[in-house]
N, C-alpha and C positions, 0 to 999 in steps of 0.2 A: 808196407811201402809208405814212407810220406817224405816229404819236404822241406828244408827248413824255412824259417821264418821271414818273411822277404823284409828289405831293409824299409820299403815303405808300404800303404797298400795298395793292392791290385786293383783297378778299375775293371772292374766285371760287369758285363753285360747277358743275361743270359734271355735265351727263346724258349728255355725247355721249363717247364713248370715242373718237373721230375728236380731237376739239377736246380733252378732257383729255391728249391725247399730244402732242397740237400746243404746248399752251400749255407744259409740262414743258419740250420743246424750246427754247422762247425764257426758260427761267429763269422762269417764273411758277408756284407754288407751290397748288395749291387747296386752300380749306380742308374738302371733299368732294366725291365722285364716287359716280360709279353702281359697282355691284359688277360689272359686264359693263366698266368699265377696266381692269384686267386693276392698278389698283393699290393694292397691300395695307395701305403706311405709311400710306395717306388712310382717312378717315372713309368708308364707304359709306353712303348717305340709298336704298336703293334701288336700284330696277333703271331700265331708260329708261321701259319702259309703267307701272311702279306706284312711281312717285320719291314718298318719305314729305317731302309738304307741311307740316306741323305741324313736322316736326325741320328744314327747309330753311330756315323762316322764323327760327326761335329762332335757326339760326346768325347770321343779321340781315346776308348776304353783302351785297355792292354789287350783285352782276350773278351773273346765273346763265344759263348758256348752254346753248342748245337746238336744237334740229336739226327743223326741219318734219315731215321722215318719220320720224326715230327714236322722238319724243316723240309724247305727244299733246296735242290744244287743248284739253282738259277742264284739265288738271295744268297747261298755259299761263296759262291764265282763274285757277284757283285759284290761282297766283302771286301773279298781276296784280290781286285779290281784297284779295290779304294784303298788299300795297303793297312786293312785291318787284321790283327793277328784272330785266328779262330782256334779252338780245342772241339773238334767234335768227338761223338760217342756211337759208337752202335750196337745196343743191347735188344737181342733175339731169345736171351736166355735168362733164367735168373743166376746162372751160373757166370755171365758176363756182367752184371752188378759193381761186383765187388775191386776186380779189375780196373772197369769206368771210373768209380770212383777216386781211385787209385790214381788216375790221372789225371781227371778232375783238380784231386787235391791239390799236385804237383802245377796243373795250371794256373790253378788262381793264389796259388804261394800259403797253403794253408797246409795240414794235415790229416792223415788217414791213418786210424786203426783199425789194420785189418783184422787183429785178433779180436777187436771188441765186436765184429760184423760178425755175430754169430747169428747163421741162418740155422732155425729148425730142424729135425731132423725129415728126410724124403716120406711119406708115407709109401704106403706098399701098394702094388694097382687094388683098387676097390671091385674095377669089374663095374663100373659102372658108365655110361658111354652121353655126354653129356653138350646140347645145344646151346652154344653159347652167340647171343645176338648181339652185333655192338653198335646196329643202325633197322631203323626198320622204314618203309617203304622208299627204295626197298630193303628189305631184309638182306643182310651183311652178316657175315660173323668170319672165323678166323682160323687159319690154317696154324698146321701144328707148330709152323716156325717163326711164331712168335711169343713174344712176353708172358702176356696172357696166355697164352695155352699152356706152357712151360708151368706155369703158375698152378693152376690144374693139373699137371702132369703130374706135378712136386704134391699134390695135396690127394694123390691116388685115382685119380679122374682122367677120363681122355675124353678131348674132343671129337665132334661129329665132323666131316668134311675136314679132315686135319692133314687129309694129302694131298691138297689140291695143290698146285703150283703157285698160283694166287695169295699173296699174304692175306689179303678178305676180300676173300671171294661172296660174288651175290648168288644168294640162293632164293628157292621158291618157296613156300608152304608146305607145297605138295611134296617137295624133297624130304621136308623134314616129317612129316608126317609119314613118309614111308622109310624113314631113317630109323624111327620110333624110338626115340631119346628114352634114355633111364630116369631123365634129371634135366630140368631145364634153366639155366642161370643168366639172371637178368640184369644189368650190370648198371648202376646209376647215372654213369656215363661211359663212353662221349654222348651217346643218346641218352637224353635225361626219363630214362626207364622208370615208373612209378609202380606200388602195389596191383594199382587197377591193370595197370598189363599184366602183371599176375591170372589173372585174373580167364585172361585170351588163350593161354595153350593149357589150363591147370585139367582140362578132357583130357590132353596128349600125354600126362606125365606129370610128377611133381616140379611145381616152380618156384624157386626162392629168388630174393632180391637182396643183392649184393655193392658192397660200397664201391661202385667204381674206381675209385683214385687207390682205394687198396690191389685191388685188380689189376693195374693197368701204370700206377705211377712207380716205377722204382727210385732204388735211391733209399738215402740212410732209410727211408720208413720199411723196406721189404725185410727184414725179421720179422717186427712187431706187424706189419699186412699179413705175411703169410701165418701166422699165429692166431689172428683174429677170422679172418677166413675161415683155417679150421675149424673153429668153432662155430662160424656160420653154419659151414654146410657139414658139421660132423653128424646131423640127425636123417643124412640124406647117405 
């Protein structure tokens, strides 16, 4: 699926650090971002949970792109309020990627090859049953219907507490400790996870340390994330 070529360019604004890296990728320029894209030469309006609506509007973008879980629907609605156009996203799988981008493209007047998005092939379950933390005190980690777990899923892995109702849910110690993990992965971010916490559950179970933004950021990078990954944890 893609789009063609818009007669002038698109004024993009995005909040999503996933989709400001995506759209860089295909030579599309924003005219701001969130201070968590990690890009300096751009205007920052903000973070994802508090984007400054008053400065988003005056920039007077065409489209401003947003992520169902990153953002929230209050800063949606005031958008929408201020008669700003949006393209949001909601990606629970890595199987919904490819899609998002797909519309993506078509939003900000750029294009998408789907056939060049070749994702990896699934690995097969490992059998291995895996605690994945993405905050600690307290301790947070993440139900099966999300990105990340999907991601492990895809890489022969299942997460612990993966049926909860809760997309992250808090847990205890003591839970995971009588969970008694195969494999424990620690993810650089959103909590900036170091070695030395390695270091805390390595009695419970083998622990490795994992690039978070591979983990957790889709977008053009999840081929080449889920490829590297495997190779992280392919000795586990």
């Amino acid at each position: 699926m893609s789009s063609a070529a818009p007669s002038r360019p698109v004024r993009v604004i995005s909040l999503v650090p996933s989709l400001t890296e995506s759209i860089l990728a295909w030579g599309v320029e924003p005219l701001a971002c969130t201070r968590f894209c990690e890009q300096p030469a751009y205007e920052h309006v903000g973070g994802t949970k508090d984007p400054d609506i008053e400065r988003i509007a005056a920039l007077r973008p065409d489209v401003v792109l947003l992520c169902e879980e990153e953002n929230r629907l209050e800063d949606y609605e005031a958008l929408v309020a201020r008669g700003v156009r949006t393209h949001s996203v909601r990606i629970d799988d890595v199987a919904d990627v490819a899609p998002a981008l797909a519309g993506v493209a078509d939003a900000v007047g750029s294009t998408f090859d789907a056939a060049a998005f070749e994702l990896p092939a699934a690995r097969p379950d490992r059998g291995r049953r895996v605690f994945l933390p993405v905050w600690r005190r307290p301790w947070i980690t993440l139900s099966a219907h999300t990105y990340g777990a999907s991601v492990l899923r895809r890489l022969g892995f299942t997460t612990l507490f993966g049926a909860d109702d809760v997309r992250y849910p808090e847990i205890g110690v003591e839970a995971v400790h009588e969970a008694r993990p195969d494999l424990i992965v620690l993810p650089t971010e959103p909590y900036p996870f170091k070695q030395r916490h390695c270091e805390e559950w390595a009695e419970l179970a083998p622990t490795v340390l994992v690039d978070g933004q591979d983990l957790f950021w889709w977008g053009t990078r999840t081929p080449d994330a889920l490829r590297r990954l495997a190779d992280t944890l392919a000795p586990y």
